[in-house]
One Martini backbone bead per residue (centre of mass of N, CA, C, O) as a GRO file, in nm:
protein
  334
    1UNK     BB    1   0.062   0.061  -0.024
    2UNK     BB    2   0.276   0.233  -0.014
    3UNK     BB    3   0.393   0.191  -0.292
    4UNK     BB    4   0.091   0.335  -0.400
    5UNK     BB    5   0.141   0.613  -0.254
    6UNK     BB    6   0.407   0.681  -0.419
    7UNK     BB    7   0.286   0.655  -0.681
    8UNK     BB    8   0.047   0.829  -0.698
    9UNK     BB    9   0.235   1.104  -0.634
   10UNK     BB   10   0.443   1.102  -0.852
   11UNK     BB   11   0.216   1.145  -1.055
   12UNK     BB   12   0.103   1.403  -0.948
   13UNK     BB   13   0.363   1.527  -0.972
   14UNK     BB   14   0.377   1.519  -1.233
   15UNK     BB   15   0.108   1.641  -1.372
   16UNK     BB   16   0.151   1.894  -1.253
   17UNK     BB   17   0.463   1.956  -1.403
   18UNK     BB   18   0.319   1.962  -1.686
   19UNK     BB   19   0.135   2.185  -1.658
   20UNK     BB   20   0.330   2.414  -1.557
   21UNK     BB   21   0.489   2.381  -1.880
   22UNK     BB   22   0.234   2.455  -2.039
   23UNK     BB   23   0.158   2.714  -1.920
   24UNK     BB   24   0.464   2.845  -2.017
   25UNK     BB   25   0.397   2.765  -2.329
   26UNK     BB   26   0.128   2.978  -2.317
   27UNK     BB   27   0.204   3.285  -2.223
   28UNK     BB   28   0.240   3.399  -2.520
   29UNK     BB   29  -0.050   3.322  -2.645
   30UNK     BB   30  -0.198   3.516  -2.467
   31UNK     BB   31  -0.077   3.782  -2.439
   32UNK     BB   32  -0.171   3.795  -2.782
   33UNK     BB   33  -0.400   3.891  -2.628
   34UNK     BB   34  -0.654   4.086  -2.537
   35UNK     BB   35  -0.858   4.220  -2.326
   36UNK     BB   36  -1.167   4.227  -2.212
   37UNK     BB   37  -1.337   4.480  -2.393
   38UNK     BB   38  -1.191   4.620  -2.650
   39UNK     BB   39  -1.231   4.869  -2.525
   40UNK     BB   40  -1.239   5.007  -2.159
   41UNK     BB   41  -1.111   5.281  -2.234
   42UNK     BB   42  -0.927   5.511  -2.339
   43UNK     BB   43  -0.782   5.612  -2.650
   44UNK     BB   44  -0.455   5.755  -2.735
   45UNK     BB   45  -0.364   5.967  -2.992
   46UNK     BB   46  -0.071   6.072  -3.152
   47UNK     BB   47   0.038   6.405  -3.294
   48UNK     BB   48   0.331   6.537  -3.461
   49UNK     BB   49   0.108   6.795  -3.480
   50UNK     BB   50  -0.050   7.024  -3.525
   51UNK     BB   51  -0.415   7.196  -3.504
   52UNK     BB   52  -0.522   7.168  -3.856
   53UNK     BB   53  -0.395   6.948  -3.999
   54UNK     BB   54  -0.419   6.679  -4.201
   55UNK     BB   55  -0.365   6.484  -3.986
   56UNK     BB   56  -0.512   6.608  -3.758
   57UNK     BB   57  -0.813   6.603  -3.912
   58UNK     BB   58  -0.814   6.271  -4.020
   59UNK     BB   59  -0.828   6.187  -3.716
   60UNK     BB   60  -1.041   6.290  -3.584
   61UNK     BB   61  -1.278   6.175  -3.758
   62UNK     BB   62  -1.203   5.876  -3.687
   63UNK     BB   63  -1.205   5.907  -3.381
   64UNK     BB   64  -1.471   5.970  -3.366
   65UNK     BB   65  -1.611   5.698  -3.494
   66UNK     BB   66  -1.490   5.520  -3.286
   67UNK     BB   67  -1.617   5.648  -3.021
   68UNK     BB   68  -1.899   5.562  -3.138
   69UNK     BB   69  -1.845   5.235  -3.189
   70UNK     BB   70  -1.659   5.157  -2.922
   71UNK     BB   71  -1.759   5.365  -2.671
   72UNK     BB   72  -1.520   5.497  -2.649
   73UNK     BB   73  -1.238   5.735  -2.632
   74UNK     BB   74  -1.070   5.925  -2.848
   75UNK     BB   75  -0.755   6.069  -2.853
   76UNK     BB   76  -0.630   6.361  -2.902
   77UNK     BB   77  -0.254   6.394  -2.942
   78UNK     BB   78  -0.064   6.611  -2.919
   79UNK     BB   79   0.288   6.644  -3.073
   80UNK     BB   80   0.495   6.866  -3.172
   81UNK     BB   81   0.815   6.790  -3.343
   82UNK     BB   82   1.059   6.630  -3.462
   83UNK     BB   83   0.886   6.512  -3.699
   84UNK     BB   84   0.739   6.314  -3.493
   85UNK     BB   85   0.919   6.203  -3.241
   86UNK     BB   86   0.753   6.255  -2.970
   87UNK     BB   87   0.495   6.070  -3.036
   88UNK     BB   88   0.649   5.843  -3.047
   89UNK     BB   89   0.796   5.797  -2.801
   90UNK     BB   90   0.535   5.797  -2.615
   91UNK     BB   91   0.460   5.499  -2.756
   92UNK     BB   92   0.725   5.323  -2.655
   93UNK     BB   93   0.668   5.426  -2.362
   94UNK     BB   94   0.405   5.211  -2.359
   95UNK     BB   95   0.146   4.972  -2.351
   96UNK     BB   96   0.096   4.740  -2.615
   97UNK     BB   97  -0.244   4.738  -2.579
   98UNK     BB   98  -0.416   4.989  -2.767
   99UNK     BB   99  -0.400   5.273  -2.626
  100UNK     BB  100  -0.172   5.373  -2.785
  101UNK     BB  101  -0.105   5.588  -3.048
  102UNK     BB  102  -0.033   5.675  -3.386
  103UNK     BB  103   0.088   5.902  -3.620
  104UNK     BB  104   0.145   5.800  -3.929
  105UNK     BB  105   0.419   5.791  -4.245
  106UNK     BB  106   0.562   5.922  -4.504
  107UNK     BB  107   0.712   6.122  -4.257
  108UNK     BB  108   0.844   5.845  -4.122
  109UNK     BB  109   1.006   5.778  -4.365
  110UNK     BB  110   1.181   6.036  -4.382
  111UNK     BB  111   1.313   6.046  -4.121
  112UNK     BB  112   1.480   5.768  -4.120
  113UNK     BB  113   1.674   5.929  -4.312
  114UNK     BB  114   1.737   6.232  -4.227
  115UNK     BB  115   1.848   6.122  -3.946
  116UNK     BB  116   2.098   6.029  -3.798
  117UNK     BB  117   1.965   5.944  -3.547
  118UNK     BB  118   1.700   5.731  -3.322
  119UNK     BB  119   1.489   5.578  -3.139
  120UNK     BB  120   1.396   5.464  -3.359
  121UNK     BB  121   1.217   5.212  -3.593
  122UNK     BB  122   0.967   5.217  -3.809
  123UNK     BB  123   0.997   4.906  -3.912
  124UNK     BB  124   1.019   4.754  -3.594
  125UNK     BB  125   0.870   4.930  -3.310
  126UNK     BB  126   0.579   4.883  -3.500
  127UNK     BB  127   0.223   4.884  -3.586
  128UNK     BB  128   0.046   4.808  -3.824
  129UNK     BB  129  -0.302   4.921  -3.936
  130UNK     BB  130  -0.351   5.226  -4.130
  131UNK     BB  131  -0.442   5.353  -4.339
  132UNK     BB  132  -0.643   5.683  -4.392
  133UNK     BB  133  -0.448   5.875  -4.624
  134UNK     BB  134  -0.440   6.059  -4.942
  135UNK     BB  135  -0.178   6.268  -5.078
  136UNK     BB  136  -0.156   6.502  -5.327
  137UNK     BB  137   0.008   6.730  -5.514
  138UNK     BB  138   0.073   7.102  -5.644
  139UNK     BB  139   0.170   7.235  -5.903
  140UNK     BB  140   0.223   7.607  -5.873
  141UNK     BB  141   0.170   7.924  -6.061
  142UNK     BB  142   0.099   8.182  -6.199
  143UNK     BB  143  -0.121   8.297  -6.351
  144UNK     BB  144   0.042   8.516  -6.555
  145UNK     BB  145   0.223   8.313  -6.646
  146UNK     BB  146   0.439   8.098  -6.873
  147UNK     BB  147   0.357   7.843  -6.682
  148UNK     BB  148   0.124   7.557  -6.800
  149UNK     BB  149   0.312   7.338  -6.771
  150UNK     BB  150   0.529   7.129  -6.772
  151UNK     BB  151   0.718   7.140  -7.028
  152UNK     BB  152   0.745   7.415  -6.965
  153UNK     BB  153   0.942   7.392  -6.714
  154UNK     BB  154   1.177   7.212  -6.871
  155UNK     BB  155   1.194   7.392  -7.106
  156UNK     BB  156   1.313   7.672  -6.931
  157UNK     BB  157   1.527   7.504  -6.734
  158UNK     BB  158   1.721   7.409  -7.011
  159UNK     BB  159   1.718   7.726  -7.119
  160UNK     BB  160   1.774   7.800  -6.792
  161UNK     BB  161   2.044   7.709  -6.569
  162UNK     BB  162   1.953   7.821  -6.278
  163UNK     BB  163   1.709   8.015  -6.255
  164UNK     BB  164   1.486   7.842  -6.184
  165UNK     BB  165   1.210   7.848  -5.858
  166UNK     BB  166   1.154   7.602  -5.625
  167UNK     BB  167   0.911   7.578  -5.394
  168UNK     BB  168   0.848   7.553  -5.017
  169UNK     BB  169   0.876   7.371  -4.761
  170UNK     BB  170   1.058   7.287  -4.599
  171UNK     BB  171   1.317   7.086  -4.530
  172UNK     BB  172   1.243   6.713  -4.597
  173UNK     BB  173   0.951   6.780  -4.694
  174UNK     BB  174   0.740   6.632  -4.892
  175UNK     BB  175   0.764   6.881  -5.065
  176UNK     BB  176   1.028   6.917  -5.104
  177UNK     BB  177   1.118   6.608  -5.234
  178UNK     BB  178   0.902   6.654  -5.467
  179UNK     BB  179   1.104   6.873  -5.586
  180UNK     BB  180   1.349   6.729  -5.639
  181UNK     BB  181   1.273   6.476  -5.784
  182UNK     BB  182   1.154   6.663  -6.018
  183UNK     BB  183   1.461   6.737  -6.092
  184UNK     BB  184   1.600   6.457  -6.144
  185UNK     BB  185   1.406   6.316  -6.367
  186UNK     BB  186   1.416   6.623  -6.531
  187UNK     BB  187   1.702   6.684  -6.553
  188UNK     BB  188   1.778   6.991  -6.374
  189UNK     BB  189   1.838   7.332  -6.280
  190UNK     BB  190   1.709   7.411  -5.985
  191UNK     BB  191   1.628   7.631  -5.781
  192UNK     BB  192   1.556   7.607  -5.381
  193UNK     BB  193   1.309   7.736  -5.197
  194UNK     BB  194   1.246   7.794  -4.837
  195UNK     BB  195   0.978   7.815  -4.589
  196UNK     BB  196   0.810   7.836  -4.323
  197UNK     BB  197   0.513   7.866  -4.465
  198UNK     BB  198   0.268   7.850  -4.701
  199UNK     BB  199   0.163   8.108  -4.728
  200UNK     BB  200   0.481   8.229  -4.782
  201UNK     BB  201   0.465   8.087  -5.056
  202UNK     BB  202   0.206   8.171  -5.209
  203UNK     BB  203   0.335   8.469  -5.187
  204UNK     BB  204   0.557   8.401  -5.392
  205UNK     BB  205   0.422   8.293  -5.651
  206UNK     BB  206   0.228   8.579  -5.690
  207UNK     BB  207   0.518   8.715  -5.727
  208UNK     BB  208   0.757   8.554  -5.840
  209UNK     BB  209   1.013   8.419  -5.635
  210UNK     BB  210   0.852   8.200  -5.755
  211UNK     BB  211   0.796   7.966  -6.033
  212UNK     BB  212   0.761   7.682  -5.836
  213UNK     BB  213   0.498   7.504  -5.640
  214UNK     BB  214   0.506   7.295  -5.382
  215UNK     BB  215   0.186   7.140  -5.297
  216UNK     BB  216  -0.108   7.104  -5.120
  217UNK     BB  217  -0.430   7.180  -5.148
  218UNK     BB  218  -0.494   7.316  -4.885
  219UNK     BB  219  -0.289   7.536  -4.898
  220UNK     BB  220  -0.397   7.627  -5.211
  221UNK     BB  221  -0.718   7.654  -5.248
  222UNK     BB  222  -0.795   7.975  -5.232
  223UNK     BB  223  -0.612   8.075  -5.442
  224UNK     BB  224  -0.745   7.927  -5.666
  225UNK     BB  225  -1.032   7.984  -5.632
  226UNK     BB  226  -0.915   8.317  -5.686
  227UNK     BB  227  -0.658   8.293  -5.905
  228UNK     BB  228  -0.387   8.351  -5.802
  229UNK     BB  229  -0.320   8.069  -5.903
  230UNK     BB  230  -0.186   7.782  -6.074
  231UNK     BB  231  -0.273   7.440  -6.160
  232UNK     BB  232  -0.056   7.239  -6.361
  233UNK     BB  233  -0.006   6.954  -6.184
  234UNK     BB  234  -0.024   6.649  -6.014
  235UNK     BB  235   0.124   6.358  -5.846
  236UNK     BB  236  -0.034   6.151  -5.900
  237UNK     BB  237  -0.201   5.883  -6.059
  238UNK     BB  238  -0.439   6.022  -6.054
  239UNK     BB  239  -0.650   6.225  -6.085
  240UNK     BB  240  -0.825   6.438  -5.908
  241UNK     BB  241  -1.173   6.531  -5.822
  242UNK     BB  242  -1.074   6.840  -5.725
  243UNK     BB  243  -0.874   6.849  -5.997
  244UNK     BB  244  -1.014   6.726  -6.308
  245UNK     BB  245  -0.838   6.956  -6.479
  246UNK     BB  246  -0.536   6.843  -6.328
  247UNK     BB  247  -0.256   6.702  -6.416
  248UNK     BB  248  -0.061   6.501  -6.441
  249UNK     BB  249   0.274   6.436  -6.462
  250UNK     BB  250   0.314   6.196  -6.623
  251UNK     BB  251   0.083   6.272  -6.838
  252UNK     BB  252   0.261   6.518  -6.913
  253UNK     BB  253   0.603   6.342  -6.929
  254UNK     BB  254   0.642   6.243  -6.690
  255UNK     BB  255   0.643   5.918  -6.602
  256UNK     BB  256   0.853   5.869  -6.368
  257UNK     BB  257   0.635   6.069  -6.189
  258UNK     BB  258   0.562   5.994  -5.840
  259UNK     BB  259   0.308   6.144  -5.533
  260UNK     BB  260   0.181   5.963  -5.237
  261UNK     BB  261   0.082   6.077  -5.004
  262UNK     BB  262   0.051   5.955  -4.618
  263UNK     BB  263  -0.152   5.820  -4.357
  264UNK     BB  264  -0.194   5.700  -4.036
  265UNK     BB  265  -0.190   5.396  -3.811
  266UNK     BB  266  -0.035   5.345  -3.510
  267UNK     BB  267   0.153   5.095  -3.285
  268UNK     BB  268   0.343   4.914  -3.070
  269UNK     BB  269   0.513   4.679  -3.083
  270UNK     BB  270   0.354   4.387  -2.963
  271UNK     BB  271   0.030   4.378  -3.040
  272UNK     BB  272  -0.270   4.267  -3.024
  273UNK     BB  273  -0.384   4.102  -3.279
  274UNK     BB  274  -0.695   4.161  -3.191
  275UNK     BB  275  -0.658   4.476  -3.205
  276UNK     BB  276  -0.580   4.531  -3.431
  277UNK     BB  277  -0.782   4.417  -3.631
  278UNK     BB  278  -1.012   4.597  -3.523
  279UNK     BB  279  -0.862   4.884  -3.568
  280UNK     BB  280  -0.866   4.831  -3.894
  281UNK     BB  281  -1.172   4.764  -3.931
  282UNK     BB  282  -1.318   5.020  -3.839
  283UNK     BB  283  -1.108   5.246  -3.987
  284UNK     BB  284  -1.237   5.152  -4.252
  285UNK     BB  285  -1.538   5.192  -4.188
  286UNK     BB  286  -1.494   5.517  -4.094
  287UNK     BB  287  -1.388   5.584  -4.389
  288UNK     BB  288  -1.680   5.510  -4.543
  289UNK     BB  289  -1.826   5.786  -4.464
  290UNK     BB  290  -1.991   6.001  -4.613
  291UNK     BB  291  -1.895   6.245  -4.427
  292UNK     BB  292  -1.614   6.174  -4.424
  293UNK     BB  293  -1.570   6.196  -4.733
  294UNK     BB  294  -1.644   6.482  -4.780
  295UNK     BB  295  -1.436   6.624  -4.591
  296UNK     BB  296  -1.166   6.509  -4.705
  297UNK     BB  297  -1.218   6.672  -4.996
  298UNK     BB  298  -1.185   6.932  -4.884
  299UNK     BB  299  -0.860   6.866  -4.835
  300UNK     BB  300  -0.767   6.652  -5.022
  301UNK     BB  301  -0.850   6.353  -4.902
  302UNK     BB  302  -0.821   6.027  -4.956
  303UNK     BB  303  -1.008   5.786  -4.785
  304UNK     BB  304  -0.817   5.481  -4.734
  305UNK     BB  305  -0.749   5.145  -4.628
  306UNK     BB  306  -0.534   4.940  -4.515
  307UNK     BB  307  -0.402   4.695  -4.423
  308UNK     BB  308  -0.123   4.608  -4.260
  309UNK     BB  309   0.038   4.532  -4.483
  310UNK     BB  310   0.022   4.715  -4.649
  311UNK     BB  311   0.146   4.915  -4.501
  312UNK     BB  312   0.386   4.806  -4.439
  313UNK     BB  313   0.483   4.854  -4.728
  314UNK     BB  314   0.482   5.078  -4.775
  315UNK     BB  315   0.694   5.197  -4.553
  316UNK     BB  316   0.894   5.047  -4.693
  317UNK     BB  317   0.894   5.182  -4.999
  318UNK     BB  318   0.958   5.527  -4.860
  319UNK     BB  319   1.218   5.422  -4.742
  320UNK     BB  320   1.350   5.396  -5.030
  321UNK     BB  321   1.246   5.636  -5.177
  322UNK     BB  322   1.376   5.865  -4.976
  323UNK     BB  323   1.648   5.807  -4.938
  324UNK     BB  324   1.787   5.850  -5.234
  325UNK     BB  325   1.698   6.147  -5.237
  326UNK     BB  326   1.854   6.223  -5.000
  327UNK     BB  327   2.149   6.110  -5.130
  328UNK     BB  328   2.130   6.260  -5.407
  329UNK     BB  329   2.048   6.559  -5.290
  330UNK     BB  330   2.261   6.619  -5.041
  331UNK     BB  331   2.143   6.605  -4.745
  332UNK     BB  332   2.152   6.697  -4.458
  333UNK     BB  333   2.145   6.588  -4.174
  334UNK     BB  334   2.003   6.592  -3.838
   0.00000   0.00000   0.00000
C-alpha cells in the first residue's frame, strides 16, 4: 500500500509539474491576445502635428467615428516637434496594449532618413494599423506667368540652368523632396527655395520669387479658387476629382514622376493580434463613412484603409524611396 501511495504522488506530482510546463509554453499565446472587452478605457492617439493639419484633421475625423462605434473616447493627443519623433517616442515609451497609438505614415518614412540617430525604427518598433488618408501635391505657378503645363516648366529650366526658382515649405518635407525628385527626374538645374509656412510659399509664387511651388491641395486650396495662382498638375497616380482639369505629372510627359504622401494609424511592436485586426477594420469601416468622405475632400484628402501588411509595405517602400532622394539631392541629415 505504501509502495501504491508513493506511485501515485510521483504520478501526481508529475502531471502538476506537466500542467506547469504547458502553462508556461501557453503564456507567449495569452499574452497575445488583448484583455476582454477592448477597448474598455479611452485610448490616446498622439499627432506629431499641430492642431488643424492635414493629419491632424484626417485623424479626428477617424477618432469621432471609433469612439461612436467602440464606445470609448478616441483622444488626440497634439504632441508636435522634431518631425513627430516627440509623438513616437511617447508611444514606445507606454504598453503594447492598443491604448496608446500614434499617427505615422509617409513623414515617418522621410525621417528614417533624414536623422543621424533616432530613438526608435519605424520599420521594427511599430505595428502598422491602417493607412487612413492618400494626398496628392499640387505644382502651381503665377496665374499670369508662362509656365502652363509640366512641359513649359522643363523646357525653361534647360533653356536657362539654374534660372528657375522652385519653392517649397522646410527642408526634408514632402512637398522639399517631392521638388527634388521632381528636378531629378526631368535632369534639370533649378534652385529649390524654402519657406517657413505654406502663406509664405503662396505668396511668393503670387508675386513671382518662386517660379514653381509644390504644395498639397489644403493650403493652396483659397488661391486656387480666387485665381490668384495656376494649379500646372498633380503628383498622384490618377487626377484627383477635386482637380479634374488638373493633370498628372507623368501624363503630362514625366512619365515615372509619382508622389503619392499618406497618413495612417500605427501602435507600438508587439500590439495584440486581435487589437490590430479589430482597429484595422473599424478605421476602414470609418473611412467609408460618407460624411467623413465629404469633409476629407475638402481638404484634399482620398480617405482610404488598408490592411496592415498593406500599410507596412507602403512603409517599407517610401521608406527606400525617400532615403534615395535624399542621398541624391545630398541633403545634410539632421
Amino acid at each position: 500500500m505504501a509502495h501504491e501511495r508513493r506511485a501515485h504522488r510521483g504520478r501526481t506530482i508529475g502531471l502538476r509539474g506537466l500542467i506547469l510546463v504547458l502553462g508556461c509554453l501557453l503564456l507567449p499565446a495569452v499574452a497575445a491576445f488583448a484583455e476582454p472587452g477592448y477597448p474598455s478605457r479611452p485610448v490616446r492617439i498622439m499627432v506629431g502635428y499641430g492642431p488643424g493639419g492635414v493629419a491632424d484633421v484626417t485623424m479626428r475625423m477617424v477618432a469621432q467615428k471609433l469612439s461612436e462605434k467602440l464606445g470609448q473616447q478616441f483622444i488626440i493627443d497634439n504632441r508636435p516637434g522634431a518631425g513627430g519623433i516627440l509623438a513616437h517616442r511617447a508611444v514606445l515609451a507606454a504598453p503594447a496594449d492598443g491604448y496608446t497609438l500614434v499617427v505615422s505614415g509617409n513623414g515617418s518614412a522621410i525621417t528614417r532618413s533624414l536623422f543621424k540617430s533616432l530613438p526608435f525604427d519605424v520599420l521594427t518598433d511599430f505595428t502598422s494599423i491602417s493607412v487612413t488618408a492618400f494626398l496628392d501635391l499640387l505644382l502651381a505657378t503665377r496665374t499670369d506667368g508662362p509656365l502652363k503645363t509640366v512641359n513649359d516648366i522643363i523646357a525653361a529650366a534647360k533653356a536657362n540652368p539654374g534660372r528657375l526658382n522652385f519653392g517649397t515649405i522646410a527642408p526634408g518635407s514632402t512637398q522639399n523632396l517631392s521638388a527634388e525628385l521632381f528636378r531629378m527626374k526631368a535632369g534639370i538645374n533649378v534652385a529649390l527655395v524654402t519657406y517657413r509656412t505654406t502663406p509664405d510659399l503662396v505668396n511668393a509664387i503670387q508675386r513671382g520669387d518662386v517660379d514653381v511651388g509644390f504644395e498639397y491641395y489644403a493650403g493652396v486650396t483659397a488661391a486656387l479658387q480666387e485665381g490668384k495662382i495656376r494649379a500646372v498638375a498633380s503628383t498622384g497616380e490618377v487626377r484627383a476629382p477635386w482637380t479634374p482639369d488638373v493633370p498628372t505629372v507623368a501624363e503630362s510627359g514625366l512619365k515615372d514622376y509619382t508622389v503619392v504622401s499618406w497618413n495612417a494609424i500605427a501602435g507600438p511592436a508587439g500590439m495584440p493580434r486581435d487589437v490590430v485586426d479589430l482597429l484595422s477594420r473599424e478605421v476602414n469601416v470609418a473611412l467609408r463613412d460618407p460624411e467623413l468622405q465629404r469633409k476629407a475632400r475638402l481638404f484634399g484628402l482620398d480617405a482610404r484603409g488598408t490592411t496592415p501588411a498593406e500599410m507596412d509595405q507602403r512603409m517599407r517602400s517610401d521608406v527606400a524611396k525617400w532615403a534615395e532622394v535624399i542621398e541624391k539631392a545630398g541633403l545634410q541629415k539632421q
